[in-house]
N, C-alpha and C positions, 0 to 999 in steps of 0.2 A: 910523952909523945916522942916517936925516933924523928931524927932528925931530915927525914924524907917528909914527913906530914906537916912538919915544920917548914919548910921549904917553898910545899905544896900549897900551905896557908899563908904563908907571906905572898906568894907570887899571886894568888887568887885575889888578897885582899889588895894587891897595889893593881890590878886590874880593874876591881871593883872603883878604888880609889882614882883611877884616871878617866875609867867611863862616866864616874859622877861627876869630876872636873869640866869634863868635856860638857858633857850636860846645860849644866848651870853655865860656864861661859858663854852657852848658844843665847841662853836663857837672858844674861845682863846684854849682849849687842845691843847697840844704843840705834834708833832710825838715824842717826846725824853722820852715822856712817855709811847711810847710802849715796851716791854723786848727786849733786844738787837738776843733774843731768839726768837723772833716772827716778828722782823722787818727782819732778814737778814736768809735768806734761802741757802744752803747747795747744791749743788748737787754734784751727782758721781764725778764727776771730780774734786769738790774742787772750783769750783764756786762758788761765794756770792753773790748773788742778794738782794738790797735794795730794798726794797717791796715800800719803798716809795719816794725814788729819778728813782726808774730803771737803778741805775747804777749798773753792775756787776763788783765782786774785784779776783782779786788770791793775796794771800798770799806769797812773795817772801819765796826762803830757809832762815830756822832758822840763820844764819851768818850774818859778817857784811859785807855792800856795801859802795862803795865809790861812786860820784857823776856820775860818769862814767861806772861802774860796771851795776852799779841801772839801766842804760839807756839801757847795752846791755843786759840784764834777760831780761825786758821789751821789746825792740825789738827780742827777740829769740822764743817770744810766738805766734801763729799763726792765727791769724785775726787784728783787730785796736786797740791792748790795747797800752794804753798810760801810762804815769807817771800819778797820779793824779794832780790837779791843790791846793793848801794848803786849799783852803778852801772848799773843797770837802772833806779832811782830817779834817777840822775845823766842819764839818756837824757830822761826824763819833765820834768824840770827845763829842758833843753836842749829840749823840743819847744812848751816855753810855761809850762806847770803850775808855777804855782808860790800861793801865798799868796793873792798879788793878783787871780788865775784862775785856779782849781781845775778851771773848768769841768766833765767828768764825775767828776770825781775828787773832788765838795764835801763840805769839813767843815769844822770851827770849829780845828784843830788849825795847825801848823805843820814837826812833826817825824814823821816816821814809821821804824817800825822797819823794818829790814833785818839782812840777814846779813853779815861781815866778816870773812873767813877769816883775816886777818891779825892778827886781835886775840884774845885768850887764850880768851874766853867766844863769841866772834863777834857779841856785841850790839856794833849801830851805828845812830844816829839819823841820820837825812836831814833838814837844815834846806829845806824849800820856800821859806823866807823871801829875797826878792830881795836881792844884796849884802848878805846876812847870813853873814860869817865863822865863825860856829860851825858847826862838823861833829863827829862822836864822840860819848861816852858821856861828859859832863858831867853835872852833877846840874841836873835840870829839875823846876821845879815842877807846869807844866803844858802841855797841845799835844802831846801824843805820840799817833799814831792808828798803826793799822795797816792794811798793805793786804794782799791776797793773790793771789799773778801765780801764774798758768798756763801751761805752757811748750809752743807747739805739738810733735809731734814733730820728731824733730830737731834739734832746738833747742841740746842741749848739745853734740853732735857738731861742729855746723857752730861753736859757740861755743870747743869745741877747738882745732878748725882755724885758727880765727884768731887763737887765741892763741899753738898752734905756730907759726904765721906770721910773726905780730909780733916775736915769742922769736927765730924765725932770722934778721929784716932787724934785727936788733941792738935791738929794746924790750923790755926784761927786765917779765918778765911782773910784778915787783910795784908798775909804773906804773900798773897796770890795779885796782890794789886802794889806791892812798892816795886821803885826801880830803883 
């Protein structure tokens, strides 16, 4: 080869080699990089829709709930809202929400309840608090709120699927449940 075609193949291949880069970094953007402003939408009522799970949240009263409390707010609301499940809370955490930015999510609290399939009673608190170690049912004086998520349809199906998924490329589904 003269050193023209030689030239002419490095510059093709580092062109090739940058449009792929470009590529795939479009490809790893994480959603925790959208503003917590832009992912979670608002309506009249005080509804939060995540734009990119489809789950809808209300914001329990600014006060504190106890495990049991937390359950009847959430069953006194009118359609199928549920306790969230912790790593629906662990999603929320990872999209921005935490303590320091509530943004639609504002209360004076720091923990909220969820559900915990792995644990005897299934109460399980969600510390919001940034680099804060404590997860579980520890005894708390105060900061426990509750919230209540909406599951669009489908929701749990496609949530099996990926859990059977996970189960067969070898992630034993109770990765999915520790904090």
């Amino acid at each position: 080869m003269d050193e023209m075609t030689v030239k002419g193949f490095l510059r093709t291949s580092a062109m090739i080699l940058s449009l792929l880069l470009l590529i795939l970094s479009g490809c790893m953007l994480s959603t925790s990089r959208i503003s917590i402003y832009d992912r979670f939408l608002v309506s009249s009522d005080n509804t939060i829709t995540d734009i990119v799970t489809g789950l809808q949240w209300r914001v329990g009263p600014d006060r504190d709930f106890d495990w049991y409390e937390a359950g009847i707010w959430v069953a006194s609301l009118e359609g199928n809202w549920r306790l969230p499940y912790h790593y629906e809370l662990d999603d929320l955490y990872d999209a921005g929400i935490t303590t320091l930015s509530w943004g639609p999510f504002d209360n004076s609290g720091w923990l909220v309840w969820s559900v915990d399939f792995t644990r005897r009673n299934m109460s399980y608190r969600f510390s919001f608090a940034p680099y804060d170690i404590y997860r579980g049912a520890h005894a708390v004086a105060s900061g426990e709120r509750v919230f209540a998520v909406l599951s669009p349809s489908g929701y749990w199906i496609n949530a099996q699927r990926t859990f059977r998924s996970l189960n067969l490329c070898g992630f034993p589904l109770f990765h999915l449940y520790s904090g």
